[in-house]
Steps between C-alpha positions, in 0.01 A plus 500: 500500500241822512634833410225732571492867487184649637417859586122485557497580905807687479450910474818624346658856501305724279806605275382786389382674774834391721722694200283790552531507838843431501564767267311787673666399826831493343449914386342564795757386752799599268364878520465448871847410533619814304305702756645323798833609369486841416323543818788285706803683341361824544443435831748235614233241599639204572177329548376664158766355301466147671146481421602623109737194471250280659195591232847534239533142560129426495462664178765252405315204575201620364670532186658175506151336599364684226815333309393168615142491435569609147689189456216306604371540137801296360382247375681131574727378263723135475785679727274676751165281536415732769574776321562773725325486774750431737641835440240650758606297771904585420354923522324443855827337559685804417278777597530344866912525475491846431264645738716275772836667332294850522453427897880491542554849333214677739614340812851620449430855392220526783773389749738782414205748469388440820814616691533781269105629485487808243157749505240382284225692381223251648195671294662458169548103600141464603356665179739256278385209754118620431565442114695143535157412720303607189684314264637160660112446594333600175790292293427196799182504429531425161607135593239431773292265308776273304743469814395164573591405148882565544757551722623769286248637513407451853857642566410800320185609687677434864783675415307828326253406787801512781665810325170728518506381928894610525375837306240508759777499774751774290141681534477496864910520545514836292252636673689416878818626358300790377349616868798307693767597360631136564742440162616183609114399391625485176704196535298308726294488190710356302586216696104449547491514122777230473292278750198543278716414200581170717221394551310521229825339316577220730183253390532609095836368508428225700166391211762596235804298623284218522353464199775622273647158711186352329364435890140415569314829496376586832175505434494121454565200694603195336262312805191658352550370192577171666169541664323598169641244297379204809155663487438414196340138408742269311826681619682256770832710472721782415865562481753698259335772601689837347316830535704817326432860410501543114430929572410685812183412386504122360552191653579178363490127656606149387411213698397136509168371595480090614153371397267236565597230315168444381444855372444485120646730269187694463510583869861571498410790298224616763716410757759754330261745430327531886871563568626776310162668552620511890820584400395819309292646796851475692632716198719219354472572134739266285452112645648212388392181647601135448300217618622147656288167617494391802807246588662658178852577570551854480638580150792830560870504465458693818402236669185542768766564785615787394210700493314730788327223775139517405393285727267589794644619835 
């Protein structure tokens, strides 16, 4: 059996500059949200306070992101050979079950609001809007170039990303509520916030779920590594296949590979080799391959049939 661990084509977070950005978004959007509700209780905006709890609970996960990737530095020990790492997945996890709890709050509240519409000061929303536009893109920004990485971080950048478009909209509303007098504005908002919320939420907790479940990450597909592994001269078969998020970041895979039953040992280790190099440019980081003959019986207390079908359609 080959237990490889290989990082040479993969390009992992840059720590360093993630903290930093997660810290400066963190002050940033906290002092946003104490501006969103002075400005809401002062003025009874509904739509204001909505939008405060939504960045509230983005601040959260951005501080429990910022948690997670701080954990990443633990190293593994004989109780957690992973270490940590998990611990990012379990946050995105999280994060996604608040922001879907948050939804429930601003639908209700919206819903009694909007039989009930009170005068709101439309200018003073729009200016506070202007500012959240300011902020949520500058602090989105900061995670442009590593959102690929991560889907905390990913998460992090659409949902600063999404909240600078619904300030955009508390922009435009203030300023019809301003000129219209139309108060009922104010909750329409809100439920257009909660939808924003929603969707943005809906495929985080659907990545999450999954690979807290240790599911295949989406990104792969268990065929094209079927299809890499036939490819390759020597390799007559492949089954056990088990792909498995370590992080929201790493990727791990165990598998066996049938060979010629002429290949020699030397090749066996080229054979292995040609492999995990295709494995790595499909961001599989931690591999662990066994090899078989052909006509060898297949050597698992499993047993063969209880594995995925791997064989062609």
């Amino acid at each position: 059996m080959a237990h490889q661990h290989t990082h040479q084509h993969h390009h992992p977070v840059t720590i360093k500059y993630v903290n930093t950005a997660f810290i400066v978004g963190i002050s940033l959007n906290f002092l946003f949200v104490i501006i969103e509700v002075i400005a809401g209780l002062s003025i009874h905006s509904l739509s204001l306070l909505s939008d405060a709890g939504h960045n509230l609970a983005d601040v959260g996960a951005l501080a429990l992101s910022l948690f997670a990737f701080r954990l990443l530095k633990i190293k593994p020990n004989e109780q957690y050979t992973y270490g940590y790492r998990k611990t990012s997945i379990l946050v995105a996890l999280f994060n996604a079950m608040v922001l879907l709890i948050s939804i429930g709050a601003i639908v209700y509240e919206a819903a009694h609001r909007f039989l009930n519409p009170e005068p709101i000061p439309g200018y003073t929303v729009s200016i506070v809007a202007i500012i959240g536009i300011v902020i949520n893109t500058a602090t989105g920004l900061l995670f442009l170039k590593e959102k690929e990485k991560d889907i905390n971080i990913k998460s992090a950048y659409l949902h600063l990303m999404s909240d600078a478009m619904v300030s955009v909209g508390l922009a435009i509303g203030g300023l019809l509520m301003y000129y219209t007098h139309w108060y009922w504005i104010d909750s329409m908002l809100s439920i257009v916030i909660a939808i924003v919320i929603l969707v943005s939420t809906w495929k985080l907790l659907k990545d999450s779920l999954r690979l807290s479940l240790d599911g295949v990450p989406h990104h792969i597909k268990i065929e094209d590594i079927r299809s890499d592994a036939l490819k390759i001269p020597g390799i007559k078969d492949i089954h056990h296949i088990h792909v498995w998020a370590i992080s929201t970041s790493e990727n791990a895979l165990t598998a066996h590979i049938v060979l010629d039953k002429a290949s020699s040992q030397e090749n066996e280790q080229n054979i292995k080799q040609t492999f995990k190099h295709r494995l790595e440019h499909r961001h599989i980081q931690h591999i662990t391959l066994e090899t078989e003959r052909e006509n060898e019986p297949c050597d698992s207390k499993m047993g063969c049939s209880d594995e995925i079908d791997s064989s062609h359609k």
